[in-house]
Residue frames relative to the residue before (quaternion, step in Angstrom):
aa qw qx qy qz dx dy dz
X 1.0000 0.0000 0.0000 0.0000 0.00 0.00 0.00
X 0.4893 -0.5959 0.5795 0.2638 3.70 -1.03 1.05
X 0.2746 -0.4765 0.7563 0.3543 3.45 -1.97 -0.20
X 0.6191 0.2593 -0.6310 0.3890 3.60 -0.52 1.02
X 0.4095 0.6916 -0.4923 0.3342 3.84 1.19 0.02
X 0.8344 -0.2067 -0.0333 0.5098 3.74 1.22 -0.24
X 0.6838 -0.5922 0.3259 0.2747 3.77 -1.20 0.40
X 0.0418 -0.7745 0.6305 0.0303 3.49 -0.28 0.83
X 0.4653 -0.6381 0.5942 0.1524 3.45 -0.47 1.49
X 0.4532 -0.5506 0.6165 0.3338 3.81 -1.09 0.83
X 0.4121 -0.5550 0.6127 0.3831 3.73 -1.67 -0.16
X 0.3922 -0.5998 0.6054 0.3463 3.61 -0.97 0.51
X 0.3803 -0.5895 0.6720 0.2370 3.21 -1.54 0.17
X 0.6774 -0.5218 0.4296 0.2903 3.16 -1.86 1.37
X 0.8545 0.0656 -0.1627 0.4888 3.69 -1.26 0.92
X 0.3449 0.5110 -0.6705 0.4128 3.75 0.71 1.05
X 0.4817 -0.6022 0.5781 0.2668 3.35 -1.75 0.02
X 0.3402 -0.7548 0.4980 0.2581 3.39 -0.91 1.08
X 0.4906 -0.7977 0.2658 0.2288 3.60 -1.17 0.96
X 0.5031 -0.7225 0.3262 0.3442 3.64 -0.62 0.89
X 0.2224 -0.7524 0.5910 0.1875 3.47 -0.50 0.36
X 0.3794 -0.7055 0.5978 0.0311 3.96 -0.11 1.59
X 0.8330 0.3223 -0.3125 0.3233 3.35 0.03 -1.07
X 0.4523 0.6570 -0.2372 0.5545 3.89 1.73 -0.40
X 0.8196 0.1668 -0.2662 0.4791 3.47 0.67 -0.87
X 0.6220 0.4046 -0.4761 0.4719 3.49 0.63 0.03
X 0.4960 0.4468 -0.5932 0.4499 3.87 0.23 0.31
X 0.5866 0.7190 -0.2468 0.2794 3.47 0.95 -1.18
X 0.6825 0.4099 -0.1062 0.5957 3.14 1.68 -1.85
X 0.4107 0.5824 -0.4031 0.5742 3.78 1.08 -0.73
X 0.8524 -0.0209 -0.3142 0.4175 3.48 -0.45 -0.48
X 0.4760 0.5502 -0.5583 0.3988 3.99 0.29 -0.02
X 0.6185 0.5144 -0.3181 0.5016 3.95 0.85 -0.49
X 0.5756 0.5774 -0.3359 0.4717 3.66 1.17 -0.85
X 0.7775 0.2885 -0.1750 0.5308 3.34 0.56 -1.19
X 0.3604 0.6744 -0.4232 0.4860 3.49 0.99 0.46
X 0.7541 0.2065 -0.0591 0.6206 3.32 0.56 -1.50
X 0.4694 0.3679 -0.5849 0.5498 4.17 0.37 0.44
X 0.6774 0.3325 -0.4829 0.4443 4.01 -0.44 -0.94
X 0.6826 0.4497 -0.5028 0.2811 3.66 0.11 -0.49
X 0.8157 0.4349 -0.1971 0.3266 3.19 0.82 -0.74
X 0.4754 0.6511 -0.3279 0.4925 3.26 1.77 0.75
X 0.7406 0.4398 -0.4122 0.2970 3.27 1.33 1.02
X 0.3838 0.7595 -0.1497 0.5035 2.38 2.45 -0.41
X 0.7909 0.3772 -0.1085 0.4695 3.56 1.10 -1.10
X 0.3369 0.7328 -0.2511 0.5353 3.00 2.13 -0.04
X 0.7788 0.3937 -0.0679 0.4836 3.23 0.56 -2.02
X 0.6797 0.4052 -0.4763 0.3833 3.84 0.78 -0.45
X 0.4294 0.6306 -0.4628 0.4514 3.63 1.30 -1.05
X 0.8309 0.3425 -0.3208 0.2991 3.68 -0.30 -0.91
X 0.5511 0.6719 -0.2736 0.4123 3.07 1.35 -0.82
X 0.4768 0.6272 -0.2092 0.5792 3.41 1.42 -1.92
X 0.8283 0.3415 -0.1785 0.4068 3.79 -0.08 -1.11
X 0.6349 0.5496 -0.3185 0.4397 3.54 0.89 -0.66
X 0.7503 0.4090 -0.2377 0.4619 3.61 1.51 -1.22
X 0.5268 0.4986 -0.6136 0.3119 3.36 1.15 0.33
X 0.4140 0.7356 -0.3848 0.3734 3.89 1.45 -1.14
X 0.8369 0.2486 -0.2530 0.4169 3.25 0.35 -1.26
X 0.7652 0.4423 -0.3992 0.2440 3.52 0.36 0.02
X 0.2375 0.6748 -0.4642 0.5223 2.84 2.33 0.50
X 0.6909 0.5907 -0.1533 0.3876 3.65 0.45 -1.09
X 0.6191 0.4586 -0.3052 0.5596 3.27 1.07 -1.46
X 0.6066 0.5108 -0.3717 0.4827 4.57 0.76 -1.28
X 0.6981 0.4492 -0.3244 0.4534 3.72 0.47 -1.16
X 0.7650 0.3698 -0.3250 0.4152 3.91 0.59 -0.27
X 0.5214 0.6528 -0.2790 0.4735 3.55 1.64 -0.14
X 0.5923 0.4032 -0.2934 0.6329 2.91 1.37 -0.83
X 0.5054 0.7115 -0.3706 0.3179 3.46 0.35 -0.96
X 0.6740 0.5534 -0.1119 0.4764 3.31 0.99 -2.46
X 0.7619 0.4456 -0.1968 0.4268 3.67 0.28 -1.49
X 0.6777 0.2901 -0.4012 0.5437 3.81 0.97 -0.15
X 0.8117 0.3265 -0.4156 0.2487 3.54 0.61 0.14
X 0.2964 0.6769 -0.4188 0.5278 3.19 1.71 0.72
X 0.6390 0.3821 -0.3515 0.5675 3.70 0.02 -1.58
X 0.6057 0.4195 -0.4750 0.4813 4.95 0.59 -0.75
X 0.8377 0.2499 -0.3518 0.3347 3.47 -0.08 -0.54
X 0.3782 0.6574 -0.4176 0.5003 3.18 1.07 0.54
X 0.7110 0.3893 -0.2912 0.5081 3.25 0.51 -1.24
X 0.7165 0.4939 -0.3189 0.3756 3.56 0.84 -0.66
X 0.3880 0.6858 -0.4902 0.3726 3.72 1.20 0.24
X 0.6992 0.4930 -0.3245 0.4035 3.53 0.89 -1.12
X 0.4463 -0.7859 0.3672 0.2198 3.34 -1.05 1.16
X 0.5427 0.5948 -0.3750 0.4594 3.44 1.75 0.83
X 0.5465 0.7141 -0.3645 0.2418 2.75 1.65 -0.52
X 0.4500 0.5703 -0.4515 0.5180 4.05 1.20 -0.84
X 0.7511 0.3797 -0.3670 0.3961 3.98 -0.39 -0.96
X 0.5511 0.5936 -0.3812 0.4456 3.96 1.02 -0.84
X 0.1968 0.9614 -0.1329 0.1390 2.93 0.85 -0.90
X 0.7576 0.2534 0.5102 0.3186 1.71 -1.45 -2.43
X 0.6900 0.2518 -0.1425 0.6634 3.63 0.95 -0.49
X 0.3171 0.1668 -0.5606 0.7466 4.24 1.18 0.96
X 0.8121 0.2845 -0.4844 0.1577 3.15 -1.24 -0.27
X 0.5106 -0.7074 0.3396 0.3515 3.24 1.50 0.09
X 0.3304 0.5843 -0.5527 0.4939 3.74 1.32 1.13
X 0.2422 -0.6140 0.7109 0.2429 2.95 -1.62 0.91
X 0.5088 -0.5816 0.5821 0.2532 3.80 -2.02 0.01
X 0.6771 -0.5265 0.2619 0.4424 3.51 -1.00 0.44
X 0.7523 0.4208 -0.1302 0.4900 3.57 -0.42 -0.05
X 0.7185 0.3667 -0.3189 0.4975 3.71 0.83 -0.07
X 0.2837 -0.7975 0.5089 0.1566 3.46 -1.13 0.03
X 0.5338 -0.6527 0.4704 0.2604 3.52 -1.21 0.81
X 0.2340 0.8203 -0.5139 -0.0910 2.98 -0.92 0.20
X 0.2096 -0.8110 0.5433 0.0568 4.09 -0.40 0.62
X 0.2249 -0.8202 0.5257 -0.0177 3.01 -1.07 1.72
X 0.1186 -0.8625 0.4822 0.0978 3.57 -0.81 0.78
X 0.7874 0.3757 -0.2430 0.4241 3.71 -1.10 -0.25
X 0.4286 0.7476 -0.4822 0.1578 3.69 0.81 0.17
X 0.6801 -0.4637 0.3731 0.4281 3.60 -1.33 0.88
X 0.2036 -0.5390 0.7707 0.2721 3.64 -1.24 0.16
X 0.5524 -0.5536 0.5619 0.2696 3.08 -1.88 0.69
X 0.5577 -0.6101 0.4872 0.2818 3.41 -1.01 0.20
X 0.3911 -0.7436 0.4849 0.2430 3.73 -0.43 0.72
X 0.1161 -0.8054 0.5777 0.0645 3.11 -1.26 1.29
X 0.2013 -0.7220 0.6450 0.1488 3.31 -1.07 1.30
């Protein structure tokens, strides 16, 4: 084997300085700055997700109280009418002064029609 078959690195001498290599550490900083800016952006993207999820919840919420609104509107409507207290009161299975109860038993069932 020749001596141009490979490189034999000289020996430094005692109390020289050893040599930076620039192009090594800035790849080094290049990516330590990358992940710099990714961690920032892992709370931001955090917060919209929840947000994103939270606003479907609420407009589940927002349909359930609309509905909610419209059946108790169309009640207090019904409750404007000035029959509507005695109706009532007669679902609930009160009778009113002057009237009488009365309960009926043994009646025919109808016959089922197919």
């Amino acid at each position: 084997m020749s001596a141009r078959a490979y490189r034999v690195s000289p020996r430094r001498q005692a109390g020289r300085r050893t040599r930076i290599h620039w192009d090594r550490l800035g790849r080094i900083a290049l990516v330590l700055v990358f992940f710099a800016i990714l961690f920032s952006y892992i709370s931001p993207a955090t917060n919209f997700f929840d947000a994103w999820r939270g606003s479907h919840s609420t407009d589940a919420q927002l349909q359930a109280l609309q509905q909610e609104h419209k059946r108790l509107a169309a009640k207090a409507a019904s409750l404007k009418d000035p029959n509507a207290e005695a109706e009532e009161a007669r679902r609930m299975g009160m009778v009113l002064e002057g009237e009488g109860s009365f309960v009926v038993k043994d009646l025919p069932r109808a016959p089922h029609s197919h």
